[in-house]
PDB file of N, CA, C and O in Angstrom:
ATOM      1  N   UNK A   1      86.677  84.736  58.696  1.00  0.00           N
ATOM      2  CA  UNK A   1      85.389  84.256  59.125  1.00  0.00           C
ATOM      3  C   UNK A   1      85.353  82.740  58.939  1.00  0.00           C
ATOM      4  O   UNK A   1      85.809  82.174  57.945  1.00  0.00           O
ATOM      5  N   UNK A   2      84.741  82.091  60.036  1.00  0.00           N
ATOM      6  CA  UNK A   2      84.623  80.368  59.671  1.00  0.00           C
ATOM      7  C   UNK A   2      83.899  80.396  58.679  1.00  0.00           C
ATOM      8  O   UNK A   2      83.233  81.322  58.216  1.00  0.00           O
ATOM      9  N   UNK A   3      84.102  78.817  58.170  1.00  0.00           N
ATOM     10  CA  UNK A   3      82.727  78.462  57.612  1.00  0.00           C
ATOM     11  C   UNK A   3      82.310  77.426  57.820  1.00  0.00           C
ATOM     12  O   UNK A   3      82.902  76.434  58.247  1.00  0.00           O
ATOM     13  N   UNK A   4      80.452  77.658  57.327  1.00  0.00           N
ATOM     14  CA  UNK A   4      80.003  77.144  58.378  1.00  0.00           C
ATOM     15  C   UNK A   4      78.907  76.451  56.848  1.00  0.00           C
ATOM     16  O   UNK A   4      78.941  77.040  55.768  1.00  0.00           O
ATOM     17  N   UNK A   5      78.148  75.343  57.033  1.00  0.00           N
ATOM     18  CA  UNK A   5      77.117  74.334  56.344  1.00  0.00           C
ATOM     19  C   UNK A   5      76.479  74.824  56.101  1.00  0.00           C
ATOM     20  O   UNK A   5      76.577  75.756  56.899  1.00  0.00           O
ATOM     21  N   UNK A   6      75.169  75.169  55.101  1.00  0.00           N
ATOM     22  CA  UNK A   6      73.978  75.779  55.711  1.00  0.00           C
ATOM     23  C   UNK A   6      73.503  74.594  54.787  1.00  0.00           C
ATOM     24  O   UNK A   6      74.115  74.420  53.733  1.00  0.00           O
ATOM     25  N   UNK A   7      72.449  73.769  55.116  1.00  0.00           N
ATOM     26  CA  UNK A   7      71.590  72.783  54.427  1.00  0.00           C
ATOM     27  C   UNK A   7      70.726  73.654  53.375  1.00  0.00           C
ATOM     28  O   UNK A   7      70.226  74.663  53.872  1.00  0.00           O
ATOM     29  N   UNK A   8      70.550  73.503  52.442  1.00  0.00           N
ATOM     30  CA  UNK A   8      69.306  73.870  51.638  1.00  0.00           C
ATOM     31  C   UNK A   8      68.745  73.095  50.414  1.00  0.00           C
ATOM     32  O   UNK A   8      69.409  72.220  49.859  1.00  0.00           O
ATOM     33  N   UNK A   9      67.886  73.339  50.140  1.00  0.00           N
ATOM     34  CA  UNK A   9      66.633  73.001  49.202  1.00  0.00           C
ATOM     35  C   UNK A   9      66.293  73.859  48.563  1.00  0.00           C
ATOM     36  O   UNK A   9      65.984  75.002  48.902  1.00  0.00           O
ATOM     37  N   UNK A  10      66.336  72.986  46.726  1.00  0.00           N
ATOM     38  CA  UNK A  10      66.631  74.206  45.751  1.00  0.00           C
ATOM     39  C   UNK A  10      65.015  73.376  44.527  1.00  0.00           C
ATOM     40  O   UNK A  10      65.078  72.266  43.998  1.00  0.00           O
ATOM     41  N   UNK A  11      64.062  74.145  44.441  1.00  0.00           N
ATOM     42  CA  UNK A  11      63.181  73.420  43.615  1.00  0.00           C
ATOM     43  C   UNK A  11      62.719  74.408  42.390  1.00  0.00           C
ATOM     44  O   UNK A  11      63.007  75.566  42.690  1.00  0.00           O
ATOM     45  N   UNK A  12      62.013  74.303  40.943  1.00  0.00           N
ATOM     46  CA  UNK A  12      61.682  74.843  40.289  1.00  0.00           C
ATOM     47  C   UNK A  12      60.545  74.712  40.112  1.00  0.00           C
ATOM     48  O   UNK A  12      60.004  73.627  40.327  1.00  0.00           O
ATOM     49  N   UNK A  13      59.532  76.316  39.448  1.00  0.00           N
ATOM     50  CA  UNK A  13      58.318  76.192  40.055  1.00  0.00           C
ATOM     51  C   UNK A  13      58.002  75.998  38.644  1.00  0.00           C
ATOM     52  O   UNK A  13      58.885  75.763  37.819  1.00  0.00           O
ATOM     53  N   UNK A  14      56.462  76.113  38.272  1.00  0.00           N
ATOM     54  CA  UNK A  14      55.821  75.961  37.477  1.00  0.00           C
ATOM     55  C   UNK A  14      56.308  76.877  36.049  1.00  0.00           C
ATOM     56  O   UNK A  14      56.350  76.412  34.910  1.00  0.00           O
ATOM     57  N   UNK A  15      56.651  78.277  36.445  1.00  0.00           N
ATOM     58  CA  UNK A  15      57.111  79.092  35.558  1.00  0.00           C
ATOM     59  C   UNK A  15      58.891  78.993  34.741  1.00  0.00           C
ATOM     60  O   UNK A  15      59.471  79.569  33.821  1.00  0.00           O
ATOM     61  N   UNK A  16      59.167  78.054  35.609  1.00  0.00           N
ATOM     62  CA  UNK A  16      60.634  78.009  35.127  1.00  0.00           C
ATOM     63  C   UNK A  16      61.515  79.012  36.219  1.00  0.00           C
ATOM     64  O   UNK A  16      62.606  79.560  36.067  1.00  0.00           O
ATOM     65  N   UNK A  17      60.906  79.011  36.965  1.00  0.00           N
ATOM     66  CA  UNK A  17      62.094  80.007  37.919  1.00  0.00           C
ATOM     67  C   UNK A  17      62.192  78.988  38.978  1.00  0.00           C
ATOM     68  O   UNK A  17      61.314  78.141  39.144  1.00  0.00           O
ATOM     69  N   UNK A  18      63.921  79.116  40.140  1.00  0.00           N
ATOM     70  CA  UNK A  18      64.074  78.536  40.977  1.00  0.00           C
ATOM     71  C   UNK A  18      63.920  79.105  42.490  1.00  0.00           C
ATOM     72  O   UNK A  18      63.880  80.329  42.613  1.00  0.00           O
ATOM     73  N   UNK A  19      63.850  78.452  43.418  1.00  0.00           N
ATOM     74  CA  UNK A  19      63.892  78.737  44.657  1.00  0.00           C
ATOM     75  C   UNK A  19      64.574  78.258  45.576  1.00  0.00           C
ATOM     76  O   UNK A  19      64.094  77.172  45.901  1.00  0.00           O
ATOM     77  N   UNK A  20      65.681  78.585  46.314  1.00  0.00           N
ATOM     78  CA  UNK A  20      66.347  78.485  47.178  1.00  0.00           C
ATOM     79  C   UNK A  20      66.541  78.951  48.691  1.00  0.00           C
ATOM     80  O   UNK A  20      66.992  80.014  49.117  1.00  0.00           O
ATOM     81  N   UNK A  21      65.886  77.420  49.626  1.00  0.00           N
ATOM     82  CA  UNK A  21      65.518  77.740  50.820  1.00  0.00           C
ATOM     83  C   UNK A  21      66.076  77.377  51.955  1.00  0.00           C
ATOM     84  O   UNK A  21      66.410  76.193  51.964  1.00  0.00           O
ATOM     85  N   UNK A  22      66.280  77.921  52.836  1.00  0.00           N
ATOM     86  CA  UNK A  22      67.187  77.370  54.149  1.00  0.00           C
ATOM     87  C   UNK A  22      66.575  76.446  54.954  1.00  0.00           C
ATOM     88  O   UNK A  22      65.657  76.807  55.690  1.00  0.00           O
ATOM     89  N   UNK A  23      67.185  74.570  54.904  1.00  0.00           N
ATOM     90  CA  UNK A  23      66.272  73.948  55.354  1.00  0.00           C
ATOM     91  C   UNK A  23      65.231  73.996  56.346  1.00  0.00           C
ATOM     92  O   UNK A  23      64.082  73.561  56.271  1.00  0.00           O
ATOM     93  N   UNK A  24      66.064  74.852  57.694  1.00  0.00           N
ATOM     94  CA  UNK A  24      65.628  74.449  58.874  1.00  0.00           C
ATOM     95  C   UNK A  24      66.537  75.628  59.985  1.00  0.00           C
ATOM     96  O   UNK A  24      67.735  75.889  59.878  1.00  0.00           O
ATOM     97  N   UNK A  25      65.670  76.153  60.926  1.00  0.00           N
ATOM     98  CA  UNK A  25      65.901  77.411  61.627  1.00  0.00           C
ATOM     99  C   UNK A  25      66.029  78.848  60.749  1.00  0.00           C
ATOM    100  O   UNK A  25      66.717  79.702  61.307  1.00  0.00           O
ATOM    101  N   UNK A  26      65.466  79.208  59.479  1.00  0.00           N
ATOM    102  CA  UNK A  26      65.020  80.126  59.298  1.00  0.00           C
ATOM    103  C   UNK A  26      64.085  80.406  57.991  1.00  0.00           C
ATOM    104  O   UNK A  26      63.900  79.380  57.336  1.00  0.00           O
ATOM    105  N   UNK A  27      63.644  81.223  57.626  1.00  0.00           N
ATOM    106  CA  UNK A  27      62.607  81.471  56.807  1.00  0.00           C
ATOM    107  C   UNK A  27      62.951  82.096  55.380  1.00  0.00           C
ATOM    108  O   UNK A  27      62.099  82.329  54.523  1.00  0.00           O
ATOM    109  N   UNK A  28      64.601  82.384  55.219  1.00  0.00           N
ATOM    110  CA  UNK A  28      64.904  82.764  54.187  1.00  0.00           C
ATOM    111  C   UNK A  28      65.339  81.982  52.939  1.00  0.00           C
ATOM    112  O   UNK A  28      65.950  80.933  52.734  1.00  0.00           O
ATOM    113  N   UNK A  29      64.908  82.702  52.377  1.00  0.00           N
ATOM    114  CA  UNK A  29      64.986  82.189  50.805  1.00  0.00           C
ATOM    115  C   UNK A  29      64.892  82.663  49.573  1.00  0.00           C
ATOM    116  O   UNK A  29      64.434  83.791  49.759  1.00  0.00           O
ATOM    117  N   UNK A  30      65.074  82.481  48.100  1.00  0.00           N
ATOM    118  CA  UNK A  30      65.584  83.259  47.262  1.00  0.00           C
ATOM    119  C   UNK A  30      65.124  82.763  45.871  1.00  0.00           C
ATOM    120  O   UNK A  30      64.765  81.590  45.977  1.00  0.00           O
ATOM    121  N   UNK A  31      65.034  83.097  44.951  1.00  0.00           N
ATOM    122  CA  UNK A  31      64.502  83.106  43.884  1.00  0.00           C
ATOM    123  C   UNK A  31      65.211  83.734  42.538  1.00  0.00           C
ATOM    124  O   UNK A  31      65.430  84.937  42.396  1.00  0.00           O
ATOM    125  N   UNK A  32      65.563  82.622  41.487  1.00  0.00           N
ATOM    126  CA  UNK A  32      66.168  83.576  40.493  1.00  0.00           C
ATOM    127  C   UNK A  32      65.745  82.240  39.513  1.00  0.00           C
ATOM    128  O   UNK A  32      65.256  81.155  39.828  1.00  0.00           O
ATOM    129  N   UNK A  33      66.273  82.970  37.779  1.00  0.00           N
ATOM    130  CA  UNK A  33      66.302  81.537  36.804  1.00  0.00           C
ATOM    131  C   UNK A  33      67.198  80.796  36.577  1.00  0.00           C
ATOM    132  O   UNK A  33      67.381  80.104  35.575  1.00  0.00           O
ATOM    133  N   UNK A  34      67.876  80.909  37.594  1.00  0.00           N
ATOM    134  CA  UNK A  34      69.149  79.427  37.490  1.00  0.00           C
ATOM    135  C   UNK A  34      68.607  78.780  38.467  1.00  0.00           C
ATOM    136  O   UNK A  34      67.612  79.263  39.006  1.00  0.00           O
ATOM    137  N   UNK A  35      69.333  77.115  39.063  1.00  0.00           N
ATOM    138  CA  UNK A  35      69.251  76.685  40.358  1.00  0.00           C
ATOM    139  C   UNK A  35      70.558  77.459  40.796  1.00  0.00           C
ATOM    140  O   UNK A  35      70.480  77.979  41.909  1.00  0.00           O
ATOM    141  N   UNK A  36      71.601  77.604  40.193  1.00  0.00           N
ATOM    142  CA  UNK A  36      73.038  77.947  40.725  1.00  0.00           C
ATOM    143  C   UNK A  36      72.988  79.751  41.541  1.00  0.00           C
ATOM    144  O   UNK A  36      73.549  80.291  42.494  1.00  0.00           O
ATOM    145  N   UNK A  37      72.060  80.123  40.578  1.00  0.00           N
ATOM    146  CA  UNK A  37      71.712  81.631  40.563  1.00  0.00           C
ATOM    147  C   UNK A  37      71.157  82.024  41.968  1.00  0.00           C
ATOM    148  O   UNK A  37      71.577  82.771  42.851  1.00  0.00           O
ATOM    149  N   UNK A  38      69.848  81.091  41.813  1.00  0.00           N
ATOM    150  CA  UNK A  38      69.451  80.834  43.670  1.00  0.00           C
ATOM    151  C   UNK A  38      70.199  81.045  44.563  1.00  0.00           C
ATOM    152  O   UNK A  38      70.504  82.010  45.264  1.00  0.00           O
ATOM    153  N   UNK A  39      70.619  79.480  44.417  1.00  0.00           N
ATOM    154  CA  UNK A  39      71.524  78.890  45.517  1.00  0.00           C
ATOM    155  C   UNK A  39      72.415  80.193  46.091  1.00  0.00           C
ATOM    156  O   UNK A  39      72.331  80.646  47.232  1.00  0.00           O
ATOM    157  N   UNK A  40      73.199  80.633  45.128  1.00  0.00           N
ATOM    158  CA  UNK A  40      74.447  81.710  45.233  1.00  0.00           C
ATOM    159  C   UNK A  40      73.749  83.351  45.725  1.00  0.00           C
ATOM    160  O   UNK A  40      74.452  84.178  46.306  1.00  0.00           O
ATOM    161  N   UNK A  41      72.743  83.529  45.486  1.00  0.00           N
ATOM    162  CA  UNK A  41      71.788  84.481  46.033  1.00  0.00           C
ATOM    163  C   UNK A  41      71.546  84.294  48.007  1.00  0.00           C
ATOM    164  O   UNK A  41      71.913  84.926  48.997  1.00  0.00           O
ATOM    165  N   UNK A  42      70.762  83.104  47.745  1.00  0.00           N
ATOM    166  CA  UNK A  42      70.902  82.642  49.029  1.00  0.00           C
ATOM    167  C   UNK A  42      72.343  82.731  49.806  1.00  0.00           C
ATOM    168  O   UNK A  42      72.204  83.642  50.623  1.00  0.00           O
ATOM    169  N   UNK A  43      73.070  82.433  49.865  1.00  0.00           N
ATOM    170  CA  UNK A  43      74.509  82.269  50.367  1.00  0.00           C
ATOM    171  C   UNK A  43      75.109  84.029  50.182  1.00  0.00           C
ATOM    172  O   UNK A  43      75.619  84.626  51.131  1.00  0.00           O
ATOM    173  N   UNK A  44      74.963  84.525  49.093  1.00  0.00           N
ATOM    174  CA  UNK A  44      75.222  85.865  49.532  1.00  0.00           C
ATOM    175  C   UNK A  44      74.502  86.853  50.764  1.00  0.00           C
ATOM    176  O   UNK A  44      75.058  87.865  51.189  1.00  0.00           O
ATOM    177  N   UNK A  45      73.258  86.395  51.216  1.00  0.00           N
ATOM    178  CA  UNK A  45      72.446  87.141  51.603  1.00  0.00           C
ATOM    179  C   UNK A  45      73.064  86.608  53.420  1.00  0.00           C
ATOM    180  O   UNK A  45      73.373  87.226  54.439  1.00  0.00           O
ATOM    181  N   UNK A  46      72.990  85.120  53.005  1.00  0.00           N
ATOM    182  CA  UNK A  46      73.852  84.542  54.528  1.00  0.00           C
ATOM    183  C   UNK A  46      74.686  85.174  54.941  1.00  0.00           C
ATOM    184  O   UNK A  46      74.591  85.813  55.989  1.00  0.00           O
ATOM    185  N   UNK A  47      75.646  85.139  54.243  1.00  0.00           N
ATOM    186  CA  UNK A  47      76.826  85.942  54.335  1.00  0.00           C
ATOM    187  C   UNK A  47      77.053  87.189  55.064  1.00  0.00           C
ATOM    188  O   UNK A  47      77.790  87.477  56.007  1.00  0.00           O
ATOM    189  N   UNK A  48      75.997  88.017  54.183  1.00  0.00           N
ATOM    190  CA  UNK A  48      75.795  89.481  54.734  1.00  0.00           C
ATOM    191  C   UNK A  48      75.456  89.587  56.162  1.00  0.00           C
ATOM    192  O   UNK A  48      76.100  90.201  57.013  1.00  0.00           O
ATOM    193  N   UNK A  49      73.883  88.618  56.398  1.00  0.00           N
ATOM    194  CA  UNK A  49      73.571  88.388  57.550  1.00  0.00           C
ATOM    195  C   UNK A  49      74.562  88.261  58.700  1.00  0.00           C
ATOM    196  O   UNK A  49      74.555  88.953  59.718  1.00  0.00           O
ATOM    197  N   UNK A  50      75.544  87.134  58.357  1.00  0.00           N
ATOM    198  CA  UNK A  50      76.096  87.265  59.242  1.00  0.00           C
ATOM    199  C   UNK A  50      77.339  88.058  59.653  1.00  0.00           C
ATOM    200  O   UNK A  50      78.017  87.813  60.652  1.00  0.00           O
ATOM    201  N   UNK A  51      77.547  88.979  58.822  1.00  0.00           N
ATOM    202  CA  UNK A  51      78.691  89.707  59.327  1.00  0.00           C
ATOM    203  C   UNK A  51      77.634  91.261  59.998  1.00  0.00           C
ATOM    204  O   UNK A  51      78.016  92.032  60.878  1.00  0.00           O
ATOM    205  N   UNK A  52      76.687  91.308  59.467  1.00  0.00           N
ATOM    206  CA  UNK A  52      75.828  92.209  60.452  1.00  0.00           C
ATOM    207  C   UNK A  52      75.564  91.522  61.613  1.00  0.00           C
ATOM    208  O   UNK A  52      76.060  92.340  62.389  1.00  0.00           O
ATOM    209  N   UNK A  53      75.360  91.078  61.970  1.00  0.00           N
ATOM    210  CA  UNK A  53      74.529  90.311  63.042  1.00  0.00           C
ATOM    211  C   UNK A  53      75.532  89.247  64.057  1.00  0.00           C
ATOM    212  O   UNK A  53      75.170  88.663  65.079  1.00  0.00           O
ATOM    213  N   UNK A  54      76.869  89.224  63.411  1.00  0.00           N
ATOM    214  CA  UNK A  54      77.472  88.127  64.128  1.00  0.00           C
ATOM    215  C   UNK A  54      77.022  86.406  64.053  1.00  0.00           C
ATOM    216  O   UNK A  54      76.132  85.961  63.328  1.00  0.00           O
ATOM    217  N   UNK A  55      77.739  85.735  64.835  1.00  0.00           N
ATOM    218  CA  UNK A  55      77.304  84.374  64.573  1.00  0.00           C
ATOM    219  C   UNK A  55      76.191  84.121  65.608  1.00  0.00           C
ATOM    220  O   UNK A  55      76.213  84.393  66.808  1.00  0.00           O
ATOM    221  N   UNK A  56      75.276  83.579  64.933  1.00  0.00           N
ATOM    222  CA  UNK A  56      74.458  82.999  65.728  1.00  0.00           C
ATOM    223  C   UNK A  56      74.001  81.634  65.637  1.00  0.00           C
ATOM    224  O   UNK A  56      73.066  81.415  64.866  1.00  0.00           O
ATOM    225  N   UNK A  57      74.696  80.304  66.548  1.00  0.00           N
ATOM    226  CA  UNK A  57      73.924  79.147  65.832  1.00  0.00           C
ATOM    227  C   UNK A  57      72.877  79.071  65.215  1.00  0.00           C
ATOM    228  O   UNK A  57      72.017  79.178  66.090  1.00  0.00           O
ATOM    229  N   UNK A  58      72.228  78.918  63.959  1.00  0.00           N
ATOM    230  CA  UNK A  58      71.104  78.913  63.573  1.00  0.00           C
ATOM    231  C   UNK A  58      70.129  77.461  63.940  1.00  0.00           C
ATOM    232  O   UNK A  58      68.932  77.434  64.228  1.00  0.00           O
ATOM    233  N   UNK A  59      70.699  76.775  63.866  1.00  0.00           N
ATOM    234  CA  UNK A  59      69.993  75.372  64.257  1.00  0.00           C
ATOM    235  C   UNK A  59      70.950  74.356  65.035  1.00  0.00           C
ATOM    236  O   UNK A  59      71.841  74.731  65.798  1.00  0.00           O
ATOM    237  N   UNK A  60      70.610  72.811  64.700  1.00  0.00           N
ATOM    238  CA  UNK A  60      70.645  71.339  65.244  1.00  0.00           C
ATOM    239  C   UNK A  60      70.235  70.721  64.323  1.00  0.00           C
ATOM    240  O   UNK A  60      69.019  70.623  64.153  1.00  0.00           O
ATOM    241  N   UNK A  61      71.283  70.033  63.333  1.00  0.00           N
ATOM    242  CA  UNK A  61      70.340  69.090  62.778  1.00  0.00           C
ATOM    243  C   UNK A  61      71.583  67.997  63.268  1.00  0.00           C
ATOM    244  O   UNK A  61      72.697  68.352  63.654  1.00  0.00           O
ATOM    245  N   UNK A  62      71.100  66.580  63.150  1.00  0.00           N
ATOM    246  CA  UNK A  62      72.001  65.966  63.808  1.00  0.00           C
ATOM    247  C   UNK A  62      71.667  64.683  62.642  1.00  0.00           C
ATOM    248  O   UNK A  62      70.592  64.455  62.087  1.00  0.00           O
ATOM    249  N   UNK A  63      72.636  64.141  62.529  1.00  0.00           N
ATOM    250  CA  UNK A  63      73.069  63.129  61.147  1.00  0.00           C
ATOM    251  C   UNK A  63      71.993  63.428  59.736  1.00  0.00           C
ATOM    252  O   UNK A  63      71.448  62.473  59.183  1.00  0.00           O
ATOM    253  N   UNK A  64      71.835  64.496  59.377  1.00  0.00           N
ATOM    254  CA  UNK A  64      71.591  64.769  58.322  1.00  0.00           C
ATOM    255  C   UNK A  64      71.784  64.446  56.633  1.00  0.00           C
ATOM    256  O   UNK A  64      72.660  64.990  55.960  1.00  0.00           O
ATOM    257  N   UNK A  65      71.007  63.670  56.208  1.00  0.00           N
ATOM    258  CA  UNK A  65      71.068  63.130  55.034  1.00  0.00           C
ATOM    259  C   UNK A  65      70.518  63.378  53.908  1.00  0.00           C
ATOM    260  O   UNK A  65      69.559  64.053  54.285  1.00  0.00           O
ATOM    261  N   UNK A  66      70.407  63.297  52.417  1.00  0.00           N
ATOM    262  CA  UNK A  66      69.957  63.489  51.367  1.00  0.00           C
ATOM    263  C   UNK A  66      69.799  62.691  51.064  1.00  0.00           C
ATOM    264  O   UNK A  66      70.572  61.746  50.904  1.00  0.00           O
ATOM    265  N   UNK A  67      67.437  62.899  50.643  1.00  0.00           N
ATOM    266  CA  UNK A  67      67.028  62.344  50.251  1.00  0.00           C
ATOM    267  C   UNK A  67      65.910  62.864  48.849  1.00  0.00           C
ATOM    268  O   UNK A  67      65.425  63.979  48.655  1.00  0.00           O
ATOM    269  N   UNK A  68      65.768  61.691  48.094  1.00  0.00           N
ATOM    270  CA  UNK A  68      65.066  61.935  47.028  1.00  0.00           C
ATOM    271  C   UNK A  68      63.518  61.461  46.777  1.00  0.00           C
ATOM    272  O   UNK A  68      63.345  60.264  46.548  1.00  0.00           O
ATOM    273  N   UNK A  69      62.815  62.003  46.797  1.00  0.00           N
ATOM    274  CA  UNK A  69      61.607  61.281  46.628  1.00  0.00           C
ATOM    275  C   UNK A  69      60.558  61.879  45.406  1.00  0.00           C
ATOM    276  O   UNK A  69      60.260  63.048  45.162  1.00  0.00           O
ATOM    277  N   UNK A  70      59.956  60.139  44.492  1.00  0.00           N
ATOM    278  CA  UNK A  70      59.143  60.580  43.578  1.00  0.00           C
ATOM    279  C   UNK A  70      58.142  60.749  44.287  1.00  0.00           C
ATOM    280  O   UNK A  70      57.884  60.138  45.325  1.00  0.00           O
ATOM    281  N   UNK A  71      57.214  61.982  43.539  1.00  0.00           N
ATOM    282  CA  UNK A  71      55.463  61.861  43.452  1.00  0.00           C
ATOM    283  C   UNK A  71      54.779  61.908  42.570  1.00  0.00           C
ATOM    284  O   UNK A  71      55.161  62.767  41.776  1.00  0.00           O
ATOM    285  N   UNK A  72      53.678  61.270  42.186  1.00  0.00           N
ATOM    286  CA  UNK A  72      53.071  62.161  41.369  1.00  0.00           C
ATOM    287  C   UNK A  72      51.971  62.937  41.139  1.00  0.00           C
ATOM    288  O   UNK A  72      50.983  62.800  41.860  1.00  0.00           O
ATOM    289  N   UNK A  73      51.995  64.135  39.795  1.00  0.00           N
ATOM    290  CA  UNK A  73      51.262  64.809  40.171  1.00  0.00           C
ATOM    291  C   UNK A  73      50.596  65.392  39.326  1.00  0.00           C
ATOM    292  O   UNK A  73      51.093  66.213  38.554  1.00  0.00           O
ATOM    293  N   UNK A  74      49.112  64.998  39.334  1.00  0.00           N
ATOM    294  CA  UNK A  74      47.988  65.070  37.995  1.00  0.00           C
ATOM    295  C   UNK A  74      48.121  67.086  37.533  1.00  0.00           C
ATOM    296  O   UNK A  74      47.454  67.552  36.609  1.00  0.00           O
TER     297      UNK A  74
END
């Protein structure tokens, strides 16, 4: 099987648990108490997806970069 990028975004919520989300062209995402735990949740579930389902481009992102930004928040 190729492999293939998947962009994601990994944040922790208020309770101490993480979430791991697929940037852009789909709605899945994952939740555990690691960030690594996530992340690797997420990517298993990809995985699966796609050997059920075959390949399907999921998106377009085109020069894609990482960025960081403060806020704050009362």
């Amino acid at each position: 099987m190729p492999s293939v990028r998947v962009p994601i975004v990994v944040w922790e919520d208020h309770a101490g648990f993480y979430t791991a989300r697929v940037i852009a062209g789909s709605d899945v995402a994952a939740t555990d108490k690691s960030a690594a735990a996530a992340a690797d949740q997420l990517k298993r579930y990809l995985e699966w997806s796609a050997r059920r389902d075959g390949w399907r481009p999921p998106w377009s992102l085109e020069e894609p970069r990482l960025e960081f930004i403060d806020v704050s928040v009362r």
